[in-house]
Residue frames as qw, qx, qy, qz and C-alpha x, y, z in Angstrom:
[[0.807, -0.173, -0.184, -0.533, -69.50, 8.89, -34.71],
 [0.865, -0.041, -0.499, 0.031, -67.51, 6.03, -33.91],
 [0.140, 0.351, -0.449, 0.810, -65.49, 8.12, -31.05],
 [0.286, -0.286, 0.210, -0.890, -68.74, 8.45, -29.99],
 [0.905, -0.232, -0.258, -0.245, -70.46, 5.11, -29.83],
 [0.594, 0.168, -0.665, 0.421, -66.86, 4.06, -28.26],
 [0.129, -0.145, 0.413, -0.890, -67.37, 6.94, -25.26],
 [0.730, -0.276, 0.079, -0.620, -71.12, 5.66, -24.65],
 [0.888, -0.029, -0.457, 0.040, -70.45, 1.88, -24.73],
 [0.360, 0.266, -0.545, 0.709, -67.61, 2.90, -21.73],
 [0.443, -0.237, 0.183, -0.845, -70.14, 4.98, -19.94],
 [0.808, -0.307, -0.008, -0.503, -72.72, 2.39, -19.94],
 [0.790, 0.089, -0.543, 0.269, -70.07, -0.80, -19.10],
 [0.216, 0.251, -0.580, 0.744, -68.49, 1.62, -16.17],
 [0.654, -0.319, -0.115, -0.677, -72.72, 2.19, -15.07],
 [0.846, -0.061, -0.468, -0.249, -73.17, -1.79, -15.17],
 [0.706, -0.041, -0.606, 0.365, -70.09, -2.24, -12.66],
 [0.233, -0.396, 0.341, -0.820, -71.50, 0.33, -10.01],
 [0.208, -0.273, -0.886, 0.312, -72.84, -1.60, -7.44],
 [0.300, -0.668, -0.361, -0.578, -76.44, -0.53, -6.86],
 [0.263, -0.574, 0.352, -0.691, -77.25, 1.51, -3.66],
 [0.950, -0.211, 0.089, -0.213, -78.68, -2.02, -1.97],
 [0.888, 0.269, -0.206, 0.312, -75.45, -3.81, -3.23],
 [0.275, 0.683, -0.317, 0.598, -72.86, -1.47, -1.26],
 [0.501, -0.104, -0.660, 0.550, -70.94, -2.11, 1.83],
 [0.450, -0.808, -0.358, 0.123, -72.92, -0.25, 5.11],
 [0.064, 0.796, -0.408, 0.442, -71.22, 2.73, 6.26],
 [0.668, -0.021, -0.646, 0.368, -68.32, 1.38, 8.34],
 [0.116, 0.221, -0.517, 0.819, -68.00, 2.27, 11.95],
 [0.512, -0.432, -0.718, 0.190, -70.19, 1.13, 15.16],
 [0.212, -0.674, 0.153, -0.691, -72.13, 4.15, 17.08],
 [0.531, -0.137, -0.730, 0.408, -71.49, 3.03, 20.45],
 [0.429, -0.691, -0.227, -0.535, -74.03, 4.44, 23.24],
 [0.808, -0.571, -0.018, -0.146, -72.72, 2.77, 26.37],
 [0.228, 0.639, -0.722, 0.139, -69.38, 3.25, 28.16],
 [0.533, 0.150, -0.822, 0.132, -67.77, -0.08, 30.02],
 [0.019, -0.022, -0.736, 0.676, -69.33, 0.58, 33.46],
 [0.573, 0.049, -0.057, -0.816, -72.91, 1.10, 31.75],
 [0.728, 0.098, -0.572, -0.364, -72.51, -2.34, 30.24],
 [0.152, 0.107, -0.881, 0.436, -71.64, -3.56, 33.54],
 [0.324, 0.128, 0.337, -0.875, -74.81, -1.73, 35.21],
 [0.590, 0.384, -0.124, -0.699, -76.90, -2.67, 32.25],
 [0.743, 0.399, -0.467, -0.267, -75.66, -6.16, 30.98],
 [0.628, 0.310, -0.703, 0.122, -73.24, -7.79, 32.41],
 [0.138, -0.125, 0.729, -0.658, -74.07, -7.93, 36.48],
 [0.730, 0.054, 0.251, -0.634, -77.72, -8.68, 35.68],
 [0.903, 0.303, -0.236, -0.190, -76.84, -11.36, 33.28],
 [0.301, 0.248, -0.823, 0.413, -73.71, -13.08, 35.80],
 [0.322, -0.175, 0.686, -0.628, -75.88, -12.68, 38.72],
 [0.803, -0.096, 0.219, -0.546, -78.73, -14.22, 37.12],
 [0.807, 0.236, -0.531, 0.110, -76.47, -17.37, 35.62],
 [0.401, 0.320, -0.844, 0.159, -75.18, -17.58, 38.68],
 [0.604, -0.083, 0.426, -0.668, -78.42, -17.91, 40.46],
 [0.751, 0.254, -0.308, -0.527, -79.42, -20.17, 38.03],
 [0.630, 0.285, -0.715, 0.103, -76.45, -22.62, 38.75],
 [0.056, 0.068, -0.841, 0.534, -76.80, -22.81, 42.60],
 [0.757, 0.040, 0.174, -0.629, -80.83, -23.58, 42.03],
 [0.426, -0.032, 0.904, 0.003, -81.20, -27.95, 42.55],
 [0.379, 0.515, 0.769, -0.002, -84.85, -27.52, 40.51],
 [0.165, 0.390, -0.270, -0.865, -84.64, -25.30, 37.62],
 [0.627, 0.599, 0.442, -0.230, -88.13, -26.12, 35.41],
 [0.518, 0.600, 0.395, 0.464, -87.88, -25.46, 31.44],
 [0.159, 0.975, 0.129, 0.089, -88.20, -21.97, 32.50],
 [0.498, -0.851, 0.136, 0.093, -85.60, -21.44, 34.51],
 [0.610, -0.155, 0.424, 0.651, -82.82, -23.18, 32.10],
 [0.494, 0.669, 0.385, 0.400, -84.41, -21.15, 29.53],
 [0.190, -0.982, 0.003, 0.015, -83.71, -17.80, 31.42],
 [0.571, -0.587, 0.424, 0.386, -80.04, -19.07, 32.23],
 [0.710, 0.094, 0.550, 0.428, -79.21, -19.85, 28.84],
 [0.362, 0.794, 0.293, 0.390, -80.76, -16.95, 27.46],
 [0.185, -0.974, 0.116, 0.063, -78.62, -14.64, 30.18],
 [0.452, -0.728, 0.300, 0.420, -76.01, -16.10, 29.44],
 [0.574, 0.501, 0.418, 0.494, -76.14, -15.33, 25.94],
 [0.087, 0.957, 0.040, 0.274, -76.34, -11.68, 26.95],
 [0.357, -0.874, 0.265, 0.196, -73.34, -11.88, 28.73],
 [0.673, 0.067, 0.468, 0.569, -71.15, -13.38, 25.75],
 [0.254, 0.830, 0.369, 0.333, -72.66, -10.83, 24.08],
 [0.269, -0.963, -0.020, -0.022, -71.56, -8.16, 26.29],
 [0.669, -0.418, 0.375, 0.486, -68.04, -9.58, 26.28],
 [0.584, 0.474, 0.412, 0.514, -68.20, -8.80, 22.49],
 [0.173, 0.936, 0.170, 0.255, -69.39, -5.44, 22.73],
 [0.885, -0.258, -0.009, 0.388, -65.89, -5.05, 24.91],
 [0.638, 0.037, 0.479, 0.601, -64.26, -5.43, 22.00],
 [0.355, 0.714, 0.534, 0.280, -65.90, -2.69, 20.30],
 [0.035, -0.939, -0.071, -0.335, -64.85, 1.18, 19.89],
 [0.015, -0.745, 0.376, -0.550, -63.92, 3.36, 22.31],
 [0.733, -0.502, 0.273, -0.369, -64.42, 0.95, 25.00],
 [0.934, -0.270, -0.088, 0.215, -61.64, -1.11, 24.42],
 [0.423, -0.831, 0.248, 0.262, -58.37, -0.25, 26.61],
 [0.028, -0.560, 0.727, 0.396, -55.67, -2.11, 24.48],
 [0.728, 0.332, -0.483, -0.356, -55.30, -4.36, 21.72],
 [0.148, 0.434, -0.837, 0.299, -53.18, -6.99, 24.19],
 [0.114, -0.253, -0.926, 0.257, -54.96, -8.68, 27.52],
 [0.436, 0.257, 0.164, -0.847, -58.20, -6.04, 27.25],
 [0.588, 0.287, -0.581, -0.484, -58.91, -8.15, 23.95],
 [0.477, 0.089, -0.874, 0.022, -58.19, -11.58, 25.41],
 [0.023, -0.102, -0.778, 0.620, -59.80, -11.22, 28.59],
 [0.463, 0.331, -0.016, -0.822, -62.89, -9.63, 26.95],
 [0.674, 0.148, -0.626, -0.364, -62.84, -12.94, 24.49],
 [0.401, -0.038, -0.909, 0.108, -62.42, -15.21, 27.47],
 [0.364, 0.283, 0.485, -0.743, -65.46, -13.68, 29.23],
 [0.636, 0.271, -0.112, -0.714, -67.50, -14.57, 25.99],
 [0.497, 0.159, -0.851, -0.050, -66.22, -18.42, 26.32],
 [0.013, 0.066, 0.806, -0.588, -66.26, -18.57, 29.66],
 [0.361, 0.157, 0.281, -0.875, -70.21, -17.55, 29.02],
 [0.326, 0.515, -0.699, -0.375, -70.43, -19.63, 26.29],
 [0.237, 0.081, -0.949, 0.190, -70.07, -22.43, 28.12],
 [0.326, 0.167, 0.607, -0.706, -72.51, -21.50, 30.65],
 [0.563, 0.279, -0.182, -0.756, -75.13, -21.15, 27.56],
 [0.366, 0.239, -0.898, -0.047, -74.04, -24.68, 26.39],
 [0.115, -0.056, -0.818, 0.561, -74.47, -26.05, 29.51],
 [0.495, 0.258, 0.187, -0.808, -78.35, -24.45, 29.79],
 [0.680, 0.334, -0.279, -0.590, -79.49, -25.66, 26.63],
 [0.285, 0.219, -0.894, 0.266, -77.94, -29.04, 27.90],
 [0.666, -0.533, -0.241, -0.463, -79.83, -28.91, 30.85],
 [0.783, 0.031, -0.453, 0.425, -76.57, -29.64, 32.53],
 [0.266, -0.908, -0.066, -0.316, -76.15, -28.62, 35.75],
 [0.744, -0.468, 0.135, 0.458, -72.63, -29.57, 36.73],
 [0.556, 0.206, 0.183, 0.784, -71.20, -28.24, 33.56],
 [0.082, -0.898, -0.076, -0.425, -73.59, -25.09, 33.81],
 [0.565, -0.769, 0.152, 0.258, -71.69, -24.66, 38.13],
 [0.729, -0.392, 0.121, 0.548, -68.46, -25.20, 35.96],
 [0.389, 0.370, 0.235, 0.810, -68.74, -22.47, 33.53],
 [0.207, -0.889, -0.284, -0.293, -69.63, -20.15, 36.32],
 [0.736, -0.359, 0.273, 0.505, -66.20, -21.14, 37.66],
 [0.565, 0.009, 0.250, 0.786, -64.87, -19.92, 34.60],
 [0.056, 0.774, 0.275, 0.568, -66.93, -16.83, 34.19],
 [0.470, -0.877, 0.009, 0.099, -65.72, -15.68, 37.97],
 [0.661, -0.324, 0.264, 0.623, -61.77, -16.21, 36.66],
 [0.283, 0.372, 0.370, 0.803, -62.56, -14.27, 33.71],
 [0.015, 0.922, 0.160, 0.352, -64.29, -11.74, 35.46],
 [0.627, -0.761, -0.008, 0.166, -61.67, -11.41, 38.20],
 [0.598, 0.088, 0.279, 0.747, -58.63, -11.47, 35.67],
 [0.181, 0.622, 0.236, 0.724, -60.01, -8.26, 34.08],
 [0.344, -0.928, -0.083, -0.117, -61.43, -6.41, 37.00],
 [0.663, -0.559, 0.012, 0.499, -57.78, -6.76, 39.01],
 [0.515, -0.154, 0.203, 0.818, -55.81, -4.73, 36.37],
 [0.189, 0.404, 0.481, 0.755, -58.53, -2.65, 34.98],
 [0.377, -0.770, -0.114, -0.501, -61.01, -1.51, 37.46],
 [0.770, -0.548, -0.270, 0.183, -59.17, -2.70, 40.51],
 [0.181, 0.909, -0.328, 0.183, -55.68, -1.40, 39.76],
 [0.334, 0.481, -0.728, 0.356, -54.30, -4.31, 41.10],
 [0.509, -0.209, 0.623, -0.557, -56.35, -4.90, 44.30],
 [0.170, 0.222, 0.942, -0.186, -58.60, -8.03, 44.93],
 [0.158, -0.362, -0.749, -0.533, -61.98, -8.54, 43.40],
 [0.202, -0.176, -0.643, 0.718, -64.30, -6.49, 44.86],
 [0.218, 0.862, 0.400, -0.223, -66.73, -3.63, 45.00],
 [0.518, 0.588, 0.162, 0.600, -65.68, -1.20, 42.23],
 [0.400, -0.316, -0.358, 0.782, -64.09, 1.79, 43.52],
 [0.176, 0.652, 0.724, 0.141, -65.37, 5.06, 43.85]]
């Protein structure tokens, strides 16, 4: 009997420290849908070109900083996703160049929600060095900034 109240009291004590199905970590791992030249297609050219429309306009309205600020939240964003899976190349300057596209954007946001329109021109400065660092060794192979090859 007492074997046996010992063996249930275990049972229910080992119960109590299961985490309940709500309490447990997500399955790990990120399904990734889009390779690096989608997110270009899809994310990151629409959301550079329109920040940098945004910065060479004299009379942006409410709307218009709102739009910049909010693209260039999708392109920090997009620098994250980068980082993510299969789509990144190395752990080295893929990584760092991928993080300094999501400052360099960063800024730009800043700058929006600011309503600043010298800092917004100068973090469009640094979103063209951070996109031109990566493109020259990754999609260029070395060449000048350009059209992508084909």
């Amino acid at each position: 009997m007492r074997r046996s109240l010992t063996c249930s009291l275990l049972l229910i004590a080992a119960a109590a420290s299961v985490p309940s199905r709500a309490q447990r970590a997500p399955a790990t791992g990120v399904r990734t849908l889009a390779n690096v030249r989608e997110l270009h297609d899809l994310m990151i050219s629409p959301a550079s070109d329109a920040v940098f429309a945004a910065s060479s306009n004299d009379a942006l309205d409410a709307k218009g900083w709102t739009t910049a600020r909010n693209q260039a939240v999708v392109l920090a964003e997009s620098g994250n996703l980068l980082m993510v899976g299969t789509r990144v190349r190395d752990n080295g300057n893929w990584m760092k160049m991928s993080r300094a596209m999501v400052d360099a954007a960063a800024l730009a946001a800043a700058a929006a929600e600011k309503k600043d329109a010298k800092a917004l021109e100068a973090a469009t400065d640094s979103i063209t060095t951070a996109c031109m660092e990566c493109h020259r060794p990754y999609r260029d192979q070395g060449r000048q900034m350009g059209a992508p090859p084909k």
